[in-house]
NUBARO-678251 format. One record per residue (C-alpha): residue number from 1; residue in three letters; x, y, z. Coordinates in Angstrom, 3 decimals, always signed. Layout:
BEGIN
@torke: NUM&torvo: ALA&u: X&v: Y&w: Z .
...
//
This chain:
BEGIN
@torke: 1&torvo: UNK&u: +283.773&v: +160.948&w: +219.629 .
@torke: 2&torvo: UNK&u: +280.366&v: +159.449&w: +218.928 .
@torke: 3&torvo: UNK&u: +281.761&v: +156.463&w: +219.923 .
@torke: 4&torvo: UNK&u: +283.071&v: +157.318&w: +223.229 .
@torke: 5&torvo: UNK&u: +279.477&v: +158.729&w: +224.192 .
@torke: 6&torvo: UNK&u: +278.691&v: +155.092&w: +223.344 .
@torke: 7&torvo: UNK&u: +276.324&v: +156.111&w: +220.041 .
@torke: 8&torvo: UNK&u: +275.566&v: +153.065&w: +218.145 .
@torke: 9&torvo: UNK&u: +273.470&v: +154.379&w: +215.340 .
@torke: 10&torvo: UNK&u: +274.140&v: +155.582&w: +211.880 .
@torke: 11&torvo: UNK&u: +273.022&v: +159.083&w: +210.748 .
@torke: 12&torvo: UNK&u: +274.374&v: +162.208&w: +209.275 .
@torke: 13&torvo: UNK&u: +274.704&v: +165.499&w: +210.554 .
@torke: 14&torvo: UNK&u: +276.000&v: +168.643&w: +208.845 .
@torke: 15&torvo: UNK&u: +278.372&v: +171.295&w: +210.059 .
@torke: 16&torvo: UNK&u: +277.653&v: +175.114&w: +208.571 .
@torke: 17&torvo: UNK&u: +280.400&v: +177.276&w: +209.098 .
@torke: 18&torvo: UNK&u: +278.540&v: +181.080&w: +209.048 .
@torke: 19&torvo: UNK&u: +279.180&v: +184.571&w: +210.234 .
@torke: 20&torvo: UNK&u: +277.530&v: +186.920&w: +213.018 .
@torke: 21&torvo: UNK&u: +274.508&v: +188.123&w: +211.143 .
@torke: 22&torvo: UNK&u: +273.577&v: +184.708&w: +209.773 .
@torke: 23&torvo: UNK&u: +273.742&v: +182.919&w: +213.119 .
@torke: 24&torvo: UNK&u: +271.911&v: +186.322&w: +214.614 .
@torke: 25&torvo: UNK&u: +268.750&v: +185.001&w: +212.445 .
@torke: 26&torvo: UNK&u: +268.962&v: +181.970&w: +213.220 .
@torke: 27&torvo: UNK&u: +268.698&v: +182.515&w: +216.515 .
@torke: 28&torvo: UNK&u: +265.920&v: +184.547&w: +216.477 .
@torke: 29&torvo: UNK&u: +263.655&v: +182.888&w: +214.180 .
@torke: 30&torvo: UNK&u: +264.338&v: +179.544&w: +216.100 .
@torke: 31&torvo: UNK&u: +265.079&v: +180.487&w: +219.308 .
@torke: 32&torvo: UNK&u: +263.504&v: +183.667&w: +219.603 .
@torke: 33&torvo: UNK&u: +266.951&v: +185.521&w: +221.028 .
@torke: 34&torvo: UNK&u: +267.630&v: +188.802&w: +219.068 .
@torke: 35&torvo: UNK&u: +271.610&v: +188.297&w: +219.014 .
@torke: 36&torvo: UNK&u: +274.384&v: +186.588&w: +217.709 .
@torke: 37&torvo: UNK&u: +275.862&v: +182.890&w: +219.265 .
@torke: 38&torvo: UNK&u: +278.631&v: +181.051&w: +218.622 .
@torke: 39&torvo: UNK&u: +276.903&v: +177.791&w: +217.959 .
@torke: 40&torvo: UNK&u: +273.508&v: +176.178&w: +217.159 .
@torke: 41&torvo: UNK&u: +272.755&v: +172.669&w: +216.554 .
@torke: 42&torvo: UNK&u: +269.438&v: +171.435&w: +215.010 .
@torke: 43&torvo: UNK&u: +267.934&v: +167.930&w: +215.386 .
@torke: 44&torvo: UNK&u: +266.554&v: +166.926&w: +212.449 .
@torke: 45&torvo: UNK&u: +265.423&v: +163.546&w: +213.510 .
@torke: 46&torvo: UNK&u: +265.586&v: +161.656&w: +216.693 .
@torke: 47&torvo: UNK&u: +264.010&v: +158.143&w: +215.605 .
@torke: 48&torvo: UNK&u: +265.895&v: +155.137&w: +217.068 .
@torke: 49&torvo: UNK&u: +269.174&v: +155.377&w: +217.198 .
@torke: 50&torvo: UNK&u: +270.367&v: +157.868&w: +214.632 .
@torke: 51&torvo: UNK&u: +271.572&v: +161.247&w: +214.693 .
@torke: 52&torvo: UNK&u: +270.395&v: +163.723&w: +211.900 .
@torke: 53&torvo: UNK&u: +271.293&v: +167.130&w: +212.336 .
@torke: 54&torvo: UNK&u: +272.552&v: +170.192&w: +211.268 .
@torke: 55&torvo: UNK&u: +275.272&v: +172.343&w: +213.683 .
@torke: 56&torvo: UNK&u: +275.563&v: +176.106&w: +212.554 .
@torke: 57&torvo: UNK&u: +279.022&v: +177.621&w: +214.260 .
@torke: 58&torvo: UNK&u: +279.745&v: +181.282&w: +213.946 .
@torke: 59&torvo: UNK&u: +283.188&v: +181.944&w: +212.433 .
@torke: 60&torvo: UNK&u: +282.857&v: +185.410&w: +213.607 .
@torke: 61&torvo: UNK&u: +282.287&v: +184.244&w: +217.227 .
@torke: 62&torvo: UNK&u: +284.976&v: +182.103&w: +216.666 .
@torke: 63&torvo: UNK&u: +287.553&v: +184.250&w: +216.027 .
@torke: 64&torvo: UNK&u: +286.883&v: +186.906&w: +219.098 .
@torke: 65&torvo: UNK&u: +286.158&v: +183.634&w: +221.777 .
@torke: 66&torvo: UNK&u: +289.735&v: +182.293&w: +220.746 .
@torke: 67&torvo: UNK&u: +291.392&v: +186.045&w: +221.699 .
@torke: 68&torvo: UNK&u: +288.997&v: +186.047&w: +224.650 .
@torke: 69&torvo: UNK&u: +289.798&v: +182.507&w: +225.674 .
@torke: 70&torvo: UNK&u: +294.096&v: +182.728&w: +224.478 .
@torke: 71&torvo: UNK&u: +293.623&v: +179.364&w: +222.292 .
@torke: 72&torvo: UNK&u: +293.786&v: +179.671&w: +218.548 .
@torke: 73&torvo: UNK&u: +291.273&v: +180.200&w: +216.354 .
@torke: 74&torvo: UNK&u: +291.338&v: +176.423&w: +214.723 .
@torke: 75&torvo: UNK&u: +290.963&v: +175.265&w: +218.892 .
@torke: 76&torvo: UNK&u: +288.108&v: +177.295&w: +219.347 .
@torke: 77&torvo: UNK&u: +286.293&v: +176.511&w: +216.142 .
@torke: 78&torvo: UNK&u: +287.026&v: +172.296&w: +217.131 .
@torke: 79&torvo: UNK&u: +285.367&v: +173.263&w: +220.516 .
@torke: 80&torvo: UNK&u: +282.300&v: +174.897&w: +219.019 .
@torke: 81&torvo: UNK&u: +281.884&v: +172.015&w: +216.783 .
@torke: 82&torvo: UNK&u: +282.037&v: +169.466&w: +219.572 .
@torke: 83&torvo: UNK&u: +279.610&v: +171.562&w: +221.151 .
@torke: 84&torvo: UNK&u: +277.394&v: +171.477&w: +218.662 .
@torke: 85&torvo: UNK&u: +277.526&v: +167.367&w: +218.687 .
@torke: 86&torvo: UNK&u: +276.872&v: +166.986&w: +222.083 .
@torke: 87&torvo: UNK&u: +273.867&v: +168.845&w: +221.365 .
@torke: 88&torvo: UNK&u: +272.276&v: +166.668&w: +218.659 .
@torke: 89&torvo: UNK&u: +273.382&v: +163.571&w: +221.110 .
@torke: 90&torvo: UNK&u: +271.019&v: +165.047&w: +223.627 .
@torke: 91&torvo: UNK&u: +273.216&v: +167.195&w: +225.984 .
@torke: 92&torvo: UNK&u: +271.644&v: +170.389&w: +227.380 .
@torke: 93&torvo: UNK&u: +273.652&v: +173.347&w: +228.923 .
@torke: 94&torvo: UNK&u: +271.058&v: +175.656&w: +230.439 .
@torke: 95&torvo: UNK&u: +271.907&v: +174.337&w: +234.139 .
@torke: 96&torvo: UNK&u: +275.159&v: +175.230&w: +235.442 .
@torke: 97&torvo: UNK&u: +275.836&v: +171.546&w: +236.332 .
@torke: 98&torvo: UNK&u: +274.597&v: +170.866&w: +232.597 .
@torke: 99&torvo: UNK&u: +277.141&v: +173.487&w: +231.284 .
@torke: 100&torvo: UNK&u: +280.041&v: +172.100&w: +233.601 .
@torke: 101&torvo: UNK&u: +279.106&v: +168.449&w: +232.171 .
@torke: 102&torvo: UNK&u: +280.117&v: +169.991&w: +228.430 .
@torke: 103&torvo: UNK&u: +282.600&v: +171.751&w: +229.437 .
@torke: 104&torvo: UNK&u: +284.764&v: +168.857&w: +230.776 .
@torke: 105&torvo: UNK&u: +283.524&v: +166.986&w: +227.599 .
@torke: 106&torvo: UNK&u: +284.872&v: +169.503&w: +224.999 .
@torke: 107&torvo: UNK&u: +287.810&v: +169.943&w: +226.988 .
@torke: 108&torvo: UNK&u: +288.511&v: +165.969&w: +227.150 .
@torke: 109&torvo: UNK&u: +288.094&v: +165.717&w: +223.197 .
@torke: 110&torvo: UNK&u: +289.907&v: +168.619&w: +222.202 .
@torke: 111&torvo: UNK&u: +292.525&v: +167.179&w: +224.764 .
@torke: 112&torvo: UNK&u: +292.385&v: +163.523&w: +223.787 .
@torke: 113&torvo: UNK&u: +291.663&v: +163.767&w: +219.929 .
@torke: 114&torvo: UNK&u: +292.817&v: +166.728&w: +218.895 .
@torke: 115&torvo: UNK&u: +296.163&v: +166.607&w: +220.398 .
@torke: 116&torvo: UNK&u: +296.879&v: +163.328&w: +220.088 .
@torke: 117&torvo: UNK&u: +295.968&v: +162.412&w: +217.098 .
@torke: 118&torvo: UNK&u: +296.426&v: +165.755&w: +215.245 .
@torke: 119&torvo: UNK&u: +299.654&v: +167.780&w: +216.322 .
@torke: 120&torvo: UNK&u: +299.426&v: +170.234&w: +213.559 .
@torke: 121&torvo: UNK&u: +295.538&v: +171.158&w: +213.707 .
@torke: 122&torvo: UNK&u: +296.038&v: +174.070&w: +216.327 .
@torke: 123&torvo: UNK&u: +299.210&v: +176.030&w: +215.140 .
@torke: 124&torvo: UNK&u: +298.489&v: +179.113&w: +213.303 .
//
């Protein structure tokens, strides 16, 4: 994936798999929004051309976005995760256009990776 968005630089970026309340303080003490999300990424470091970062997902929102959506739970979880990513390499969502942008980008990974490359990953 990081190659395909054409990163070239080394780094290291975490993945924290949390529940509602957890991800509920994070987003207020960081973001100042008094409620749970389903995913937050944090740049730790955006010197040259390396990616540090840290992407907290939700389980909790997770598991109710994969009813609400009618994909499983391990789909949903890969989405929020590549969410996540495209956050630390830059992408915003606040714009509708920006949000349309990720969407077609989560929806071409989980398509093109996670499908063809791992059959098993979304059967329950």
């Amino acid at each position: 994936m990081l190659r395909k968005e054409l990163w070239k630089g080394d780094g290291i970026f975490s993945i924290v798999l949390v529940n509602d309340s957890e991800i509920r303080n994070l987003n207020a003490r960081f973001l100042g929004k008094e409620y749970p999300t389903d995913v937050i990424a944090f740049p730790l470091d955006d010197e040259g051309d390396e990616i540090w970062g840290e992407i907290y997902v939700s389980v909790d929102r997770a598991r109710e976005q994969a009813v609400d959506y009618n994909v499983t739970f391990q789909e949903e979880l890969a989405r929020l995760i590549i969410h996540g990513i495209l956050h630390l390499l830059g992408y915003k969502d606040h714009a509708k256009s920006d949000r349309k942008k990720m969407k077609q980008k989560e929806d071409y990974y989980i398509f093109n990776f996670f499908n063809s490359h791992c059959s098993d990953c979304f059967k329950d």
